[in-house]
N, C-alpha and C positions, 0 to 999 in steps of 0.2 A: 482628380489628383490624389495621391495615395499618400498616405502619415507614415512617413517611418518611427519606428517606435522602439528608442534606446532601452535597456535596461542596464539598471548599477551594476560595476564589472563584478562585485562579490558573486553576485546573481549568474552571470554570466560565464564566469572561471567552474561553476559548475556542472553547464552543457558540455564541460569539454568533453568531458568521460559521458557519454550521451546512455551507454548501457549502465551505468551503475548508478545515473540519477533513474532511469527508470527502477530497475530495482529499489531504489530506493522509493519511490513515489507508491508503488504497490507494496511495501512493506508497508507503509505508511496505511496506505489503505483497508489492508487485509488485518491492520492491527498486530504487526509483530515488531512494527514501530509505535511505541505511544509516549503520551506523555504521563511520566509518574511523580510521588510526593512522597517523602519522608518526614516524619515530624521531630524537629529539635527542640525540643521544650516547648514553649510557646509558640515557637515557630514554625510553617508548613514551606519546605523548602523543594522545591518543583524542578524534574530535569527528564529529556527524552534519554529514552534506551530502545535498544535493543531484545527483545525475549524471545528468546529459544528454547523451543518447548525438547520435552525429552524425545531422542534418535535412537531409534531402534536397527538402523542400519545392520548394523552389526549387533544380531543376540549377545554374543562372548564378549563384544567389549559398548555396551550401551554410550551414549554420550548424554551424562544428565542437563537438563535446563538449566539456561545462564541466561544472566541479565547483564547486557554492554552498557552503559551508560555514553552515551553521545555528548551532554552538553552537562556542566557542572550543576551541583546541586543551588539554587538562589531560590529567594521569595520574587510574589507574581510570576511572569509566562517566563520558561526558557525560550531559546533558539533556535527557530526551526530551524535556520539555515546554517547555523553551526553544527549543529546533529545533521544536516547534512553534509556540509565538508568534513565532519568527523566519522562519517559513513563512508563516502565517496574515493575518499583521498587518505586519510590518517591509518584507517582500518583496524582500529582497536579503542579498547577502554579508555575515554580519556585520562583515567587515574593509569594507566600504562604508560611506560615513556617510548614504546615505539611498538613496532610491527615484531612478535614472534613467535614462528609459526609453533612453538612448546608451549606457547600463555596459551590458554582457553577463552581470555579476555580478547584475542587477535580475532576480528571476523572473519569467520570460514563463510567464503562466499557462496560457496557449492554447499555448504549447511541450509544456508540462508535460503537461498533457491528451494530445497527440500522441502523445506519448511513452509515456503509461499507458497507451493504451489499445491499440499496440504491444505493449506486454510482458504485455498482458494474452494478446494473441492468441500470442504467441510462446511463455509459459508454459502457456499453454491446449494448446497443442498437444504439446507435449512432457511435459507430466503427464498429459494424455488417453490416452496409451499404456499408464500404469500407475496408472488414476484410485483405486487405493483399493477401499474395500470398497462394493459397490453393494446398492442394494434390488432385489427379486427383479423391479419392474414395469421399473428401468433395463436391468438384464441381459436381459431378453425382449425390451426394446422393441433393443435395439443387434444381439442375434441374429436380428432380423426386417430388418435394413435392410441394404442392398448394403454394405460395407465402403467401397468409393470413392464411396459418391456423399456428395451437399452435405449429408446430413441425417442421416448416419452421422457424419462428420467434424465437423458442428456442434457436434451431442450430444458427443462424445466432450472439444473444447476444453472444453465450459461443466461437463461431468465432472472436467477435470483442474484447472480453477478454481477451483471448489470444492475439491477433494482439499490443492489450494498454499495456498487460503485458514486451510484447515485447520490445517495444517503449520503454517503460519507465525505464527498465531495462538496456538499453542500455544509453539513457540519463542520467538517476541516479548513475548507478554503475562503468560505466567506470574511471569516472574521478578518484574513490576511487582505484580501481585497478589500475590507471596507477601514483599513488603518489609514491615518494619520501619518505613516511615514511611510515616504513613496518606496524603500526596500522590501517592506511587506509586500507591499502593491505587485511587485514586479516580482517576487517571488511566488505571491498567489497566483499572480497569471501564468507562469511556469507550469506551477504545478496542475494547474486548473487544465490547460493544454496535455499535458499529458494523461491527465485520467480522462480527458474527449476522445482520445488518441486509443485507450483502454478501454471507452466505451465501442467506439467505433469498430474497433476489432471482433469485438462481443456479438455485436450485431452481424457483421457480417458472416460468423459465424452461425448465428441462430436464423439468419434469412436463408442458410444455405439449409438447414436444417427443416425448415417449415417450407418449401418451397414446394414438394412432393406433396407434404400430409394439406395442404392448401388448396388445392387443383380440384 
């Protein structure tokens, strides 16, 4: 017999938009969502943003790095799930009173994208050096292929992708899973599901990959 298993509607008003909590969940991951601290006086006052590193897009007119703020500045943990409905749905600085497309506080979502998919390749490479524990067909297929060429170094990014996704997933999501209040609960699990969902992808990439250098 099978458990169906509700979660809290807050939780759930969030799959609506099913693409921009993914983006969201991989900003999360890749670290161009985190959480940050300001200190007022005696106080360390904690909130999720957004940072957007500098876009080169365009030489002649650069777009410098910005910091969006998702959830207001308080003591102990902000909200993750606010910064995600202030990601998802709002699309701008919560200190902005709406969406416009002349604020630089408005999320450019196509910025955004850019930008993940930069740190995907930037952390891909630098975890691929020390990707973690491999299956016996990854380590055959990486000892069968030149070190410098395109398809040694591929495998090796979409290895260390995996290895960060891992990481991070474990650091990021536990704590929500192991709360005390069932929103966390059901929001870890969310999220938890879709970095499986990011893993899974990875691999089926990297098996298509090693499948050849294996043989």
């Amino acid at each position: 017999m099978k458990t169906l298993v509700f979660f809290n509607d807050p939780v759930v008003v969030q799959l609506e938009d099913i693409k921009t909590c993914r983006l969201f969940t991989n900003c999360l991951a890749y670290r161009l969502i985190e959480r940050n601290s300001d200190q007022e006086g005696s106080e360390t006052k904690n909130y999720y943003a957004l940072n957007l590193p500098l876009d080169k897009t365009d030489p002649y007119a650069p777009l410098a790095p910005i910091l969006i703020r998702l959830t207001p500045s308080q003591t102990g943990d902000p909200d993750l799930l606010q910064a995600m409905g202030q990601f998802n749905y709002e699309g701008h600085d919560i200190r902005a009173q709406n969406r416009n497309p002349q604020d630089p506080r408005t999320i450019d979502y196509a910025r955004v994208k850019k930008a993940l998919q930069e740190a995907r390749q930037r952390i891909g490479d630098e975890q691929g050096k020390t990707p973690g524990s491999l299956l016996e067909i990854e380590e055959t297929a990486l000892r069968g292929m030149d070190p410098e060429s395109s398809d040694a170094k591929a495998l090796r990014n979409l290895l260390g992708q995996r290895y960060w996704l891992r990481t991070q997933q474990e650091r990021l999501l536990m704590p929500l899973r192991r709360s005390n209040r069932q929103i966390d609960k059901d929001l870890g699990t969310v999220l938890w599901l879709m970095f499986q969902d990011e893993i899974r992808s990875l691999n089926v990439n990297i098996q298509q990959k090693t499948m050849y250098y294996a043989q």
